[in-house]
MIGU-332059 format. One line per field, with one value per residue (C-alpha): x, y, z. Coordinates in nm, 3 decimals, decimal comma, always signed. Example, Ala and Ser with C-alpha at 12.3 -4.5 7.8 and 13.67 -1.06 7.14 Angstrom:
BEGIN
u: c(+1,230 | +1,367) .
v: c(-0,450 | -0,106) .
w: c(+0,780 | +0,714) .
# end
This chain:
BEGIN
u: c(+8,959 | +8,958 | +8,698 | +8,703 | +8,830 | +8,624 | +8,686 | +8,535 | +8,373 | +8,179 | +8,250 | +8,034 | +8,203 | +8,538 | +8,504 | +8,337 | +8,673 | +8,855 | +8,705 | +8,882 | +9,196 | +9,286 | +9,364 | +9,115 | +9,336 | +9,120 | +8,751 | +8,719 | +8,397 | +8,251 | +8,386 | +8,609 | +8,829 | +8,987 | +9,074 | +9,178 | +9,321 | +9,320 | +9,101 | +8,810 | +8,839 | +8,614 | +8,491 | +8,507 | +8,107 | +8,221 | +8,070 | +8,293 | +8,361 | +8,474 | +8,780 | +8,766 | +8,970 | +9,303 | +9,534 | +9,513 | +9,749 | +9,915 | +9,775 | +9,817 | +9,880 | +9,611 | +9,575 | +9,826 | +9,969 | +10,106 | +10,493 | +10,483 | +10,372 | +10,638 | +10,888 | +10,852 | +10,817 | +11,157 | +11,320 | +11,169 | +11,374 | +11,674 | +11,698 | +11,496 | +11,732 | +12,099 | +12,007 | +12,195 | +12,521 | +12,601 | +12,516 | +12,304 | +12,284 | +11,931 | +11,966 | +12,239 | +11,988 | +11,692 | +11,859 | +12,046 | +11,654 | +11,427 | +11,705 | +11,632 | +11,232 | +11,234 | +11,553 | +11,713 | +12,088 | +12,047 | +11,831 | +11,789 | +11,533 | +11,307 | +11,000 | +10,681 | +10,610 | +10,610 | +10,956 | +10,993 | +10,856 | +11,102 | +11,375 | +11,311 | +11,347 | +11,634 | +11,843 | +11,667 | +11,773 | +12,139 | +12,152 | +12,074 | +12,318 | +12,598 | +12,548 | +12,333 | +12,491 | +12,184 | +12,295 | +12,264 | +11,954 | +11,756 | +11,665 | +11,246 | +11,064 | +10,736 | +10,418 | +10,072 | +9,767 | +9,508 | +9,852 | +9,898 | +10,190 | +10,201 | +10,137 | +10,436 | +10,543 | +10,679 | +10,442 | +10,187 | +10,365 | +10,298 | +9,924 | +9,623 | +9,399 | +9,308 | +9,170 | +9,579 | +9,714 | +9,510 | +9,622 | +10,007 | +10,184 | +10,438 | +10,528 | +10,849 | +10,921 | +11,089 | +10,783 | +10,564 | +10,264 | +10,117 | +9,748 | +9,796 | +9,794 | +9,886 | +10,250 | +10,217 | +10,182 | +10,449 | +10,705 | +10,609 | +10,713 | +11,067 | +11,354 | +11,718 | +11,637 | +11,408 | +11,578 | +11,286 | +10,920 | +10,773 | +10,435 | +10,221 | +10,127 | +9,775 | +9,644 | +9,531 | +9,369 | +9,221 | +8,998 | +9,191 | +9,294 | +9,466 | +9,632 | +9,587 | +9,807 | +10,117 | +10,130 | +10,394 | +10,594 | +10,563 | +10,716 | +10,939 | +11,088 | +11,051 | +11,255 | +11,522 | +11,524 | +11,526 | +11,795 | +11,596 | +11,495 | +11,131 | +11,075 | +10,785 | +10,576 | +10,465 | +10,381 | +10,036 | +10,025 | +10,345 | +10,413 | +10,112 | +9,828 | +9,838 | +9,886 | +10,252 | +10,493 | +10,532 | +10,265 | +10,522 | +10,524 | +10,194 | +10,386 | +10,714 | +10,879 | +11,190 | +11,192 | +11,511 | +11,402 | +11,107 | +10,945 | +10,785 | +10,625 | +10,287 | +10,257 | +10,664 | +10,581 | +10,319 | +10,089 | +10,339 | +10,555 | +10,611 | +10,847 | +10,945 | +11,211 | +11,364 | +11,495 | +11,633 | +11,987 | +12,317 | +12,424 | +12,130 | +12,137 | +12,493 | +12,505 | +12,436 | +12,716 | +12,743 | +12,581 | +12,379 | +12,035 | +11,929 | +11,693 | +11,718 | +11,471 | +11,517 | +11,688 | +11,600 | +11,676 | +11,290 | +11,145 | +11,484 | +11,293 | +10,955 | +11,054 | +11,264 | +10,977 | +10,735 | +10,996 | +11,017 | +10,602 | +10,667 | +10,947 | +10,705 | +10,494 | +10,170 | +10,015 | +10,048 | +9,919 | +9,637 | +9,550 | +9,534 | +9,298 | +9,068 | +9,108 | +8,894 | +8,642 | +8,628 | +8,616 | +8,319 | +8,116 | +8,188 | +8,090 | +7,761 | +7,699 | +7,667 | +7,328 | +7,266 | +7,370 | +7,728 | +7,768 | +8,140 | +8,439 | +8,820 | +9,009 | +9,358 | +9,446 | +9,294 | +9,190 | +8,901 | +8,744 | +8,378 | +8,161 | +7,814 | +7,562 | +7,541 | +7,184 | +7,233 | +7,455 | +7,835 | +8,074 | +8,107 | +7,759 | +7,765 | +8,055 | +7,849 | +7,577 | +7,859 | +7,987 | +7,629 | +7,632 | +7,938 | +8,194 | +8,436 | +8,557 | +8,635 | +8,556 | +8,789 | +8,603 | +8,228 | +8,014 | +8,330 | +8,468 | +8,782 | +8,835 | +9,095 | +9,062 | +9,394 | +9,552 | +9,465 | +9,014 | +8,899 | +8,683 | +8,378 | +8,422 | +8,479 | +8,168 | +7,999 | +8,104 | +7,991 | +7,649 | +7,619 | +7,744 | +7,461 | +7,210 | +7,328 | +7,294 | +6,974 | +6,768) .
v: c(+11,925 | +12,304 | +12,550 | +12,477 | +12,750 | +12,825 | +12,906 | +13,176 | +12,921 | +12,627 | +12,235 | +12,255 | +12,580 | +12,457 | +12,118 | +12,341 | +12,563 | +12,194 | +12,168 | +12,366 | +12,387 | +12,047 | +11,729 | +11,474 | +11,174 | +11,097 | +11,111 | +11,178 | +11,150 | +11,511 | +11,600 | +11,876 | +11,810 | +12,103 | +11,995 | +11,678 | +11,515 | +11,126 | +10,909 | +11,203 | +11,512 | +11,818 | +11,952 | +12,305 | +12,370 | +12,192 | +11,827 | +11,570 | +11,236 | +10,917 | +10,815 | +10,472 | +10,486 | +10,678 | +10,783 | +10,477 | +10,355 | +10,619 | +10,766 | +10,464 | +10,668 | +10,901 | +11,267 | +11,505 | +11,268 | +11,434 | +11,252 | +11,291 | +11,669 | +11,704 | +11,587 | +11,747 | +12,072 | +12,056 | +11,947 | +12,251 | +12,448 | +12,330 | +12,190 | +12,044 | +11,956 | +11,911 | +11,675 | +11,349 | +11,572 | +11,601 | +11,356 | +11,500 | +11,431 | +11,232 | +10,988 | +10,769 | +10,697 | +10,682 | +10,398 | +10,190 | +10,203 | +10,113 | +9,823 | +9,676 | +9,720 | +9,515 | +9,293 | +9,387 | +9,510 | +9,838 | +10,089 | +10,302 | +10,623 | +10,736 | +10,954 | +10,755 | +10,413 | +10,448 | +10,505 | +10,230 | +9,981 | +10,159 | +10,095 | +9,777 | +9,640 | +9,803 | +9,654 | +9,340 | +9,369 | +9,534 | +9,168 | +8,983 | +9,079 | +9,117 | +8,849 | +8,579 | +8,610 | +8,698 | +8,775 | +9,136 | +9,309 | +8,922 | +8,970 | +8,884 | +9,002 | +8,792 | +8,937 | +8,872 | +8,967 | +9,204 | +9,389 | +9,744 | +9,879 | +10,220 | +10,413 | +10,453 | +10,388 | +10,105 | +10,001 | +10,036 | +9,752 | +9,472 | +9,557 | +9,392 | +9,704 | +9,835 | +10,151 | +10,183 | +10,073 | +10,194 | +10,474 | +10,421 | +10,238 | +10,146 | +9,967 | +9,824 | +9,479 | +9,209 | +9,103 | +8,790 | +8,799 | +8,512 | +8,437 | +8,541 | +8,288 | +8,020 | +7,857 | +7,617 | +7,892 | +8,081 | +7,739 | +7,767 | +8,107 | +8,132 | +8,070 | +8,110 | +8,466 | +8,583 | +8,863 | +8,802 | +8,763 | +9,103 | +9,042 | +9,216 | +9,031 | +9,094 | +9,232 | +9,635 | +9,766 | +9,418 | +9,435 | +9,333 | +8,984 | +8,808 | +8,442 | +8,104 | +7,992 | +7,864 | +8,093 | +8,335 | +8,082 | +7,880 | +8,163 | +8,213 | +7,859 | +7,877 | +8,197 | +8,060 | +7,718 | +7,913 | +8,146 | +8,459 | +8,782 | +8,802 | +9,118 | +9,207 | +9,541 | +9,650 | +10,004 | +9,919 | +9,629 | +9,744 | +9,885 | +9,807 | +9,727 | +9,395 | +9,347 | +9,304 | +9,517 | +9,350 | +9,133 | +8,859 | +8,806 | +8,627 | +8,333 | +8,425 | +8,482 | +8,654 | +8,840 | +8,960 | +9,258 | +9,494 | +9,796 | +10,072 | +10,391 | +10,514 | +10,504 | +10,530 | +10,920 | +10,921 | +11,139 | +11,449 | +11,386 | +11,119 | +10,877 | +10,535 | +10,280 | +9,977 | +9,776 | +9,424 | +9,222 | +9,374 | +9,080 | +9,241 | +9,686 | +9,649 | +9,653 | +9,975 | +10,231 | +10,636 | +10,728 | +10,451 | +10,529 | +10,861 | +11,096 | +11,469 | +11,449 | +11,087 | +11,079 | +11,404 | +11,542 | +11,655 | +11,299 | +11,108 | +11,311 | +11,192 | +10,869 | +10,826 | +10,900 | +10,675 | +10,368 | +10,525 | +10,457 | +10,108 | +9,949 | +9,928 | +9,676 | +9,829 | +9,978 | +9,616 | +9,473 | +9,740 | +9,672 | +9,287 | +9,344 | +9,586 | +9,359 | +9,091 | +9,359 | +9,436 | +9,089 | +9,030 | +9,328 | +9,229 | +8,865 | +8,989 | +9,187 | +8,845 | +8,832 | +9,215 | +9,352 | +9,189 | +8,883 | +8,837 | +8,982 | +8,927 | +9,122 | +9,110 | +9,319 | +9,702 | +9,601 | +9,478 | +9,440 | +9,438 | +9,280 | +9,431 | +9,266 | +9,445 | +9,491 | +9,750 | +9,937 | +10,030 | +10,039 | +10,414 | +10,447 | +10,308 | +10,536 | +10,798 | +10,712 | +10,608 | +10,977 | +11,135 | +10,922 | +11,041 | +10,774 | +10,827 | +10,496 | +10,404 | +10,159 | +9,916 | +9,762 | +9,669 | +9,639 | +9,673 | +9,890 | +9,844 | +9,976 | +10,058 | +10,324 | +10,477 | +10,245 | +10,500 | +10,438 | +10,319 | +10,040 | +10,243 | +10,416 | +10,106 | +9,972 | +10,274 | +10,249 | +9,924 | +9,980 | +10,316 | +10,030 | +9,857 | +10,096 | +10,193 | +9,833 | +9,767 | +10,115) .
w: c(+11,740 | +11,839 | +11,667 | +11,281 | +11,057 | +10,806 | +10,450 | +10,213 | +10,001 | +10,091 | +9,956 | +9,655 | +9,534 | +9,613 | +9,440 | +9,097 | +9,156 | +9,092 | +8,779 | +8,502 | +8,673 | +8,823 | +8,579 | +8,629 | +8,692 | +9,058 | +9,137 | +9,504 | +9,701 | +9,697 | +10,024 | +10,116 | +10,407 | +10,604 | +10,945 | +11,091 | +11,401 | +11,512 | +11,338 | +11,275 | +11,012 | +10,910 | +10,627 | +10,534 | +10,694 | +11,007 | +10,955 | +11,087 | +10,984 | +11,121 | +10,839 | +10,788 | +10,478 | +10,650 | +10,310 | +10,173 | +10,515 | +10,472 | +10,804 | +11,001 | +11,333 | +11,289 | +11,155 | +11,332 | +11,557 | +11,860 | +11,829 | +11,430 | +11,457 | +11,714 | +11,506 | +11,199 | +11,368 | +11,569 | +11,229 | +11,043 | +11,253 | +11,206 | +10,821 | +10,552 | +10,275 | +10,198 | +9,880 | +9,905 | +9,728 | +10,114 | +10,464 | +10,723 | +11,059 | +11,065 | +10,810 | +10,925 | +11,252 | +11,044 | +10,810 | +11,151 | +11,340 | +11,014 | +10,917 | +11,289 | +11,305 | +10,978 | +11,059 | +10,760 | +10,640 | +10,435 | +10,326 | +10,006 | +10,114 | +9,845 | +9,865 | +9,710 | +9,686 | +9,317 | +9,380 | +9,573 | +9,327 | +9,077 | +9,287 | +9,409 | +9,035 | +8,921 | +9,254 | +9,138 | +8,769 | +8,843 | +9,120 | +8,817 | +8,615 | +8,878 | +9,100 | +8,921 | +8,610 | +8,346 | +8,027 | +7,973 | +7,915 | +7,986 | +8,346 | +8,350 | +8,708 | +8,791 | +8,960 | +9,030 | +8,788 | +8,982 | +9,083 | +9,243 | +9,246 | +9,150 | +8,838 | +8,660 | +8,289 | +8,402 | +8,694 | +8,497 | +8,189 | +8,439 | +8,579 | +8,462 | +8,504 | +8,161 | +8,294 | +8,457 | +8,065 | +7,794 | +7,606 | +7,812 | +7,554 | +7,486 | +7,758 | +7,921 | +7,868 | +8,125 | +8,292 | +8,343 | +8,496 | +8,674 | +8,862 | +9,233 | +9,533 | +9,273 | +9,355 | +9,017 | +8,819 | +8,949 | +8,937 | +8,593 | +8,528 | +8,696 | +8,508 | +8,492 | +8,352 | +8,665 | +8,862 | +9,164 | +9,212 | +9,271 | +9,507 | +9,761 | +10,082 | +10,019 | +9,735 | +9,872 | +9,562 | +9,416 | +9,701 | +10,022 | +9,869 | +10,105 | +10,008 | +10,111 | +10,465 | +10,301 | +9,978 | +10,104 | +10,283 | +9,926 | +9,754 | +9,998 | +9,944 | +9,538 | +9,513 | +9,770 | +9,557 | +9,196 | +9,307 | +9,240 | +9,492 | +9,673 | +9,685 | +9,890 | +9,849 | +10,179 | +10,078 | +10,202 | +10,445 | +10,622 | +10,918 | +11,167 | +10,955 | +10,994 | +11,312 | +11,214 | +11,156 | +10,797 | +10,656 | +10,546 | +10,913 | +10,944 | +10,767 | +10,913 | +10,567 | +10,542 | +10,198 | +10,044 | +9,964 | +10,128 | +9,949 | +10,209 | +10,203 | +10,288 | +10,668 | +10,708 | +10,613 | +10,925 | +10,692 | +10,713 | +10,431 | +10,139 | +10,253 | +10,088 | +10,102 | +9,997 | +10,258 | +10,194 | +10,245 | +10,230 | +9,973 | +9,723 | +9,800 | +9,813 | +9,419 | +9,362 | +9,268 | +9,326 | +8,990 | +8,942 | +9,126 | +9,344 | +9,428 | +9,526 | +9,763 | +9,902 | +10,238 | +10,344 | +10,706 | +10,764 | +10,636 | +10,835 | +11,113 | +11,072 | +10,985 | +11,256 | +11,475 | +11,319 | +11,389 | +11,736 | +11,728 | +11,578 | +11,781 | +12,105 | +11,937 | +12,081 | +11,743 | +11,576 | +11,890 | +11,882 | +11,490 | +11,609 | +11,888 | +11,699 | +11,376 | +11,584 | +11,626 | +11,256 | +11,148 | +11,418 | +11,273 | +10,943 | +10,944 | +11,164 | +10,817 | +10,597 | +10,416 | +10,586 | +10,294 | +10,303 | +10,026 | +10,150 | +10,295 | +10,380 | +10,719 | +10,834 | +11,119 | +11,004 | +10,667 | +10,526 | +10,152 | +10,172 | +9,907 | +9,909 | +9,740 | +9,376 | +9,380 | +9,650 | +9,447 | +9,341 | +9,544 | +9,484 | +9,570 | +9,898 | +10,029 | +9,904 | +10,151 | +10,447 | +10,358 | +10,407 | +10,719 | +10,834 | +10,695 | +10,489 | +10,270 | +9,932 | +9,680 | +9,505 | +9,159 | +9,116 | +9,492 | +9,703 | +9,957 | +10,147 | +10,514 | +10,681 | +10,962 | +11,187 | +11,421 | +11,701 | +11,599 | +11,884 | +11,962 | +11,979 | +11,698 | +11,494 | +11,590 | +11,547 | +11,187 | +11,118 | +11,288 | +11,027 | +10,714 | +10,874 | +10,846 | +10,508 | +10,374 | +10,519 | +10,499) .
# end
């Protein structure tokens, strides 16, 4: 990074500033971040940090990446937004090159992966009615307990997370929730009213849950039997993090139906799609769904470029060969402070022994150490640094968890 530019008021005045002024809907490690570029940013003193947390994986190529940047900046000179009243000229491209990275028919653009979620069940519910043949108003969508998918009115009817429900009400009917990584359960739950089984791959926010071998494929071959949509939300584990381009691919499943975002908006702007079967998009209707925003030309741009990124393989093949280096590190940790934890590719859930303290607390000391993560419920932390961290940076960070735990 070049020289740091400094701001009139230091992190501790700037995060009082936040106080009366901001809603208090987040509760962000007291850090103030001001510059940033690959997988290190700076506060507003100068003090740089390794981020091991990147957006959530919504910076899976890194802060400022060179292409990304690029992009966005040669689109800003050109056009931003049309609104989807009118076609630009970078969507159309944008659509044919994401449909081929995740071998699918069509795309619908949003913006968020709330939006995505959204989405993704009304084409499910409208497929229900249309093509299945549910009575009207019937359709039921099942998903896992210890879900994340957003915080919606809607999202929020289906999760199990009372701190996500309370005080929401009321909330949207049509769904059944079911324990995840258990096929019986969900056998149980399907009927001729289910529009599709609504899952993540792994389970982000519930600590970096990943399923047993077989689950996915086992859902894969319920849904097909039941004659119901998977729909598959990838808004996290997608594009990279893995190791894959799509987590699903681990089991080589084959969803209907895909939801995206996060990383597809390369940490420049919000991006999100749903991406799925021709057979299942194709029953929407001018009038039926949109989104002003959705489609734009600048995030066609950027998303554009962050398939270009993608379709060379060597980020997935990158979070693979660094996710053997995390998992090494990690297990290494066991009975150093580290009761348990689960890794796929990029991403790991940590489970610190409780007696050392919160989750919470232990960023805070990784943050003081110059680490930024985040904690999920109770002792854990999840990691998940930019594809572009390097080797020795990753092991760097786990020797500083190290030193945290054990100190």
């Amino acid at each position: 990074m070049t020289a740091p530019v400094r701001t009139a008021r230091g992190s501790e005045e700037l995060i009082r500033a936040e106080e009366p002024v901001l809603a208090h809907n987040y509760h962000p490690l007291p850090v103030v971040v001001a510059r940033a570029e690959g997988a290190w940013v700076e506060d507003v003193e100068g003090r740089r940090y390794l981020d091991m947390l990147a957006g959530y994986s919504a910076l899976n190529f890194g802060h400022r990446h060179p292409a990304l940047v690029e992009a966005a900046h040669r689109q800003l000179d050109r056009l931003t937004l049309t609104s989807r009243a009118f076609h630009n000229d970078r969507l159309a491209g944008f659509a044919e090159r994401l449909a081929a990275l995740t071998g699918t028919d069509m795309v619908l653009p949003m913006n968020t992966g709330a939006e995505a979620v959204e989405s993704g069940i009304k084409v499910a519910r409208k497929w229900a009615y249309d093509v299945k043949g549910v009575p009207a108003d019937r359709a039921t969508i099942v998903v896992a307990a210890d879900n994340f998918h957003g915080r919606t009115t809607t999202i929020v009817s289906f999760s199990t997370d009372e701190t996500a429900r309370s005080g929401f009400g009321p909330f949207t009917p049509g769904f059944r929730i079911v324990p995840y990584n258990d096929l019986a359960a969900l056998e149980a739950a399907v009927d001729e009213t289910t529009a599709a089984v609504l899952i993540e791959p792994i389970q982000g926010e519930a600590g970096v849950l990943i399923p047993d071998d077989g689950y996915l494929a086992g859902v894969r071959e319920l849904t097909r039997r039941k004659g119901c949509l998977f729909v598959a939300d990838e808004i996290q584990s997608g594009l990279g993090r893995t190791g894959h381009t799509l987590a699903v691919e681990h089991e080589s499943v084959v969803p209907d139906v895909v939801l995206l975002g996060k990383a597809l908006g390369g940490g420049i702007v919000p991006v999100s799609a749903v991406v799925g079967r021709r057979d299942v998009l194709g029953v929407l209707h001018p009038g039926e769904h949109g989104s002003t925003f959705g489609g734009n030309p600048l995030a066609a741009a950027v998303g554009t470029a962050v398939v270009e990124l993608l379709e060379t393989g060597a980020f997935q093949r990158r979070a693979a060969e660094l996710g053997a280096v995390l998992r090494e590190g990690l297990a290494a940790l066991v009975g150093r402070g580290v009761v348990g934890f689960r890794a796929r590719g990029l991403w790991a859930g940590v489970d610190v022994d409780p007696a050392l303290g919160s989750g919470r607390e232990i960023s805070e000391r990784l943050m003081r150490e110059g680490i930024l993560a985040k904690d999920t419920h109770g002792s854990t932390i999840r990691l998940a640094p930019p594809l572009t961290v390097t080797a020795e940076e990753l092991t760097g960070a786990l020797g500083t968890l190290e030193k945290v735990l054990t100190s």
